[in-house]
C-alpha positions in Angstrom: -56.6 23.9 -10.8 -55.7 22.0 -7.6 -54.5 19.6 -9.5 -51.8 21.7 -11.4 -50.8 23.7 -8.0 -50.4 19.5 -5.9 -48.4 18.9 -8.9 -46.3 22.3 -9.0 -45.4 22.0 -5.1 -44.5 18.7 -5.2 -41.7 18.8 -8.3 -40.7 22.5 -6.2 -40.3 20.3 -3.2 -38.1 17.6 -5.3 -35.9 20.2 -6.6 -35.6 21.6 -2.9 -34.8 18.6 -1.2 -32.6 17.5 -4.4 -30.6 20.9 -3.9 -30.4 20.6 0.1 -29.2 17.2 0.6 -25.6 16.8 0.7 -23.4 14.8 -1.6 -23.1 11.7 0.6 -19.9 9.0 0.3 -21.9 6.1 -0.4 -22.6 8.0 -4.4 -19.0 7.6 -4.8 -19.1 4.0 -6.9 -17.6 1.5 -4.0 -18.6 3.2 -1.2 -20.1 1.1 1.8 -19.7 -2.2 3.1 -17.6 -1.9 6.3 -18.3 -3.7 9.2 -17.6 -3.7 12.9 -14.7 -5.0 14.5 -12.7 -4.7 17.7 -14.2 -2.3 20.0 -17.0 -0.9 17.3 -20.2 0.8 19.0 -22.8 2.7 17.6 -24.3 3.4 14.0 -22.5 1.6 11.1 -22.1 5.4 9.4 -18.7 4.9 7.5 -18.4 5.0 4.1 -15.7 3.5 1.5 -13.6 1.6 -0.8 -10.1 -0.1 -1.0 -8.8 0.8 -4.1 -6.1 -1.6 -4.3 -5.3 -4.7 -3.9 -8.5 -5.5 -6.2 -10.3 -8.8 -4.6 -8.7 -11.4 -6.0 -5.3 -9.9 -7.0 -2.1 -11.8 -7.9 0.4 -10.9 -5.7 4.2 -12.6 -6.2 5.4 -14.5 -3.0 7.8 -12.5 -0.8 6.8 -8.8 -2.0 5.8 -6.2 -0.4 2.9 -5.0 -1.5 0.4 -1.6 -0.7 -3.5 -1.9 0.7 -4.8 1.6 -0.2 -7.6 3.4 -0.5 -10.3 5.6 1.5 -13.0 5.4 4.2 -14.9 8.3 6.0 -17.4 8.8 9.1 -20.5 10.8 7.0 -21.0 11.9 10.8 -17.8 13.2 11.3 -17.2 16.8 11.2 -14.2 19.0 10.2 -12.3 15.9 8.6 -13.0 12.5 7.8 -13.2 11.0 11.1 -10.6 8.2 11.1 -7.5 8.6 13.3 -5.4 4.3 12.5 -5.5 1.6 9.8 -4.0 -1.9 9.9 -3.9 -4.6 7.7 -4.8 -8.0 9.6 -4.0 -11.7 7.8 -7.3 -12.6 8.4 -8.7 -11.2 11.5 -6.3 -11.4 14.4 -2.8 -11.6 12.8 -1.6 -8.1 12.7 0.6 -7.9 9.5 1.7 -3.8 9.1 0.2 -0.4 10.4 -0.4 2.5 7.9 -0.7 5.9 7.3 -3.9 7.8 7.5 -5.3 11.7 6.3 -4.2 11.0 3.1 -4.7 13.4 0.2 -8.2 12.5 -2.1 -9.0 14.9 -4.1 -11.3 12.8 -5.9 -13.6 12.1 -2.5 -13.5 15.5 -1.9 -15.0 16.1 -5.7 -16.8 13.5 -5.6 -19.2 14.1 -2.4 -18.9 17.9 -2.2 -17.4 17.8 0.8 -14.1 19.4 1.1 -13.1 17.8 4.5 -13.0 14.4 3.3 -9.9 15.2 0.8 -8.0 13.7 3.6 -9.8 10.4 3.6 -6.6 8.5 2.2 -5.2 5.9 3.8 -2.0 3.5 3.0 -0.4 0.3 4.7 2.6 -1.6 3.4 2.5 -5.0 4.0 6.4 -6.3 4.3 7.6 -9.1 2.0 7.3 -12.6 3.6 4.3 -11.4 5.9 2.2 -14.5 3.8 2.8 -17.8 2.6 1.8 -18.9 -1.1 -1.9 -19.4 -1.5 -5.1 -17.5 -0.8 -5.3 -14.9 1.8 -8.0 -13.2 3.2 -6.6 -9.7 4.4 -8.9 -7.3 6.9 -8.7 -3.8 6.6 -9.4 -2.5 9.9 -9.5 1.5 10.6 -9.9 3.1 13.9 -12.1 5.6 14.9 -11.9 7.8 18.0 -15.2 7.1 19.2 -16.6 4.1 17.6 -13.7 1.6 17.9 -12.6 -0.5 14.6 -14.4 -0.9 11.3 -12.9 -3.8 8.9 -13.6 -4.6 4.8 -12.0 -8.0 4.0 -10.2 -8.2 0.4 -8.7 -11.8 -0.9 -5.7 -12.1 -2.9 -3.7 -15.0 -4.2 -0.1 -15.2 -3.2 2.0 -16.9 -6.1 5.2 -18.7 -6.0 6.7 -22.0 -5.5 9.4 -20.3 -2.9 11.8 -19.2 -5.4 12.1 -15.7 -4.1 13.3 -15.9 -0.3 13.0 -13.3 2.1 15.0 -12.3 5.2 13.2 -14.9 7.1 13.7 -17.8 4.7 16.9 -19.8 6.4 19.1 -20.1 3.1 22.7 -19.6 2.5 21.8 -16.9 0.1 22.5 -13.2 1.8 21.3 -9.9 1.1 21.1 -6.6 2.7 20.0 -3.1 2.1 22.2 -0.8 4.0 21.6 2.8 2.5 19.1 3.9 2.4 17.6 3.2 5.6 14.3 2.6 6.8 11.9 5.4 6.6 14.8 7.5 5.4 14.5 11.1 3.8 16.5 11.6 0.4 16.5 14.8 -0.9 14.8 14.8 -4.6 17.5 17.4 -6.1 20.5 15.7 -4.6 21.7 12.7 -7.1 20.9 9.2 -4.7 22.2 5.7 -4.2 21.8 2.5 -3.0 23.7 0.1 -1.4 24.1 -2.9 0.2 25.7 -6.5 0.9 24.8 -9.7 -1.3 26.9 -13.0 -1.3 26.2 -16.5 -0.7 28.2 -18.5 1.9 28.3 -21.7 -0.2 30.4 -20.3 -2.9 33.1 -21.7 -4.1 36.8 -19.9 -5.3 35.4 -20.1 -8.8 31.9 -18.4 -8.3 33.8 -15.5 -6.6 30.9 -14.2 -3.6 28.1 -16.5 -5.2 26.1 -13.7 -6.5 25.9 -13.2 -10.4 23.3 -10.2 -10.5 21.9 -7.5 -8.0 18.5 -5.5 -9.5 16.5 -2.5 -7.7 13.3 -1.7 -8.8 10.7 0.5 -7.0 7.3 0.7 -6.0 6.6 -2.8 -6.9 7.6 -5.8 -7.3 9.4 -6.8 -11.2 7.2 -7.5 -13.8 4.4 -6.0 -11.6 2.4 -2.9 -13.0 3.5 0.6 -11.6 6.7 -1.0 -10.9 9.8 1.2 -11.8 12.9 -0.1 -13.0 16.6 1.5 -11.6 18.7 -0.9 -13.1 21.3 -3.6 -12.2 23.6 -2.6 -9.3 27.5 -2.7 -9.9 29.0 -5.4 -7.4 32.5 -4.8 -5.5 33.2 -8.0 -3.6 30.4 -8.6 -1.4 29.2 -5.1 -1.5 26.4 -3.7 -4.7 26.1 -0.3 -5.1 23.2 1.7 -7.8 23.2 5.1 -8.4 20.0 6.9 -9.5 18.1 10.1 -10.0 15.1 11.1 -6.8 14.1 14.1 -8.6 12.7 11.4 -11.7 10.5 9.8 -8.9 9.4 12.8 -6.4 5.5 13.1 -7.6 4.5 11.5 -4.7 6.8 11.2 -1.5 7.0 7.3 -0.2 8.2 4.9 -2.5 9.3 1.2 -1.8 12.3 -0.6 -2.8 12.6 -4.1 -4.2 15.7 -5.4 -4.3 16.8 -8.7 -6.0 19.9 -11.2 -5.6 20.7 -14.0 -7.3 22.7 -16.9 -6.7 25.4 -17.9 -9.2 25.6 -21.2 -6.9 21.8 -22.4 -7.0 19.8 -19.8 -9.5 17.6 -18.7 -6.5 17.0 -15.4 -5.3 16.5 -13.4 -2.1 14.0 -10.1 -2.0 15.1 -7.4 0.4 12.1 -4.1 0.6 12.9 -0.8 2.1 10.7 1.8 3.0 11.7 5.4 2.2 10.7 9.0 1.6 11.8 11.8 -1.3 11.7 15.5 0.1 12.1 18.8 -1.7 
């Protein structure tokens, strides 16, 4: 009889302390695995994952690229506990700042806890930030009162140096001048954008030296989730593409990727811009 009543508590205690215990971040598949960095102190009690790049990722040489994903202080309460992000070629080289609070729904489903549905965080690394071959990137977020906490990802940077960007010395020029940086376009208002392409070793018979002008966004071309806007109509030196906001307003900051090439050499430059669609 003692037997049966030891063995009734202690499954009524399991079921308890199964029911009690909170959801915690490290049961989301990922979670864990930060470590301290500049300024950490205290208990390692942070949680999470970058979603993408994926370790050892492809990425083409001269794009900009995003480093996503989510991370939470499980002591943290009323939100998620993280306050900065930056992306760090390897672990001094600051290469871009981000965006934190984020919306993750799927954290907040996930653990139970409705506070950490703004765990998101996003940096965009600027084209030409790294040179072709493997790179070890640090994610390192900021708390308010237990300094920096880093994850490292590697990824492979590929290209021969085709694809210039704005801080490759070539003859080859290309600008975007609308929109601007950061800029806010209206996602009912019909968009476009321009800009200035030519290359200054033309000659009378290759007109400005540029043959083709294409805008994509969100990603590099040929890359997956990139989107295609089409091939921009060219008026001298000036290119021009109109396009539709309201077909790309699900989420509200996109990237541009702009291409030129040069009908004097066959290279190409790679302009990015950073923008936002509202409602």
């Amino acid at each position: 009889m003692w037997v049966v009543r030891s063995t009734r508590w202690w499954l009524m205690a399991v079921v308890f302390l199964s029911l009690a215990a909170p959801v915690r971040a490290q049961e989301v598949p990922g979670g864990g695995g930060w470590s301290p960095a500049a300024g950490a102190a205290g208990d390692n009690t942070y949680e999470g994952f970058v979603d993408q790049p994926s370790d050892g990722a492809s990425i083409p040489l001269g794009a900009a690229f995003h480093v996503s994903g989510w991370m939470v202080d499980t002591t943290a309460e009323g939100w998620a506990g993280v306050d900065d992000v930056a992306v760090l070629n390897g672990t001094t080289v600051l290469a871009a700042h981000g965006a934190v609070a984020n919306s993750r729904p799927d954290v907040a489903a996930a653990t139970g806890n409705p506070f950490w549905g703004l765990s998101g965080f996003d940096v965009v690394v600027p084209g030409g930030g790294l040179q072709a071959g493997p790179a070890d990137l640090t994610v390192a977020v900021h708390t308010p009162g237990k300094g920096s906490w880093s994850k490292q990802v590697s990824v492979n940077i590929n290209g021969s140096g085709a694809v210039l960007t704005s801080a490759t010395s070539s003859g080859l020029v290309l600008s975007i001048v609308f929109p601007g940086p950061g800029d806010n376009i209206l996602a009912n208002h019909d968009g476009q954008v321009r800009g200035v392409a030519y290359d200054t070793r033309t000659q009378a018979s290759l007109g400005v030296g540029v043959d083709r002008v294409q805008v994509y966004l969100d990603g590099p071309r040929g890359v997956e989730g990139s989107q295609t806007l089409g091939t921009a109509t060219q008026t001298g030196n000036t290119w021009s593409l109109a396009w539709e906001p309201t077909r790309f307003d699900s989420v509200s900051h996109h990237v541009l990727f702009v291409y030129a090439h040069s009908s004097v050499t066959g290279e190409e430059r790679l302009a990015n811009q950073e923008l936002n669609i509202v409602h």
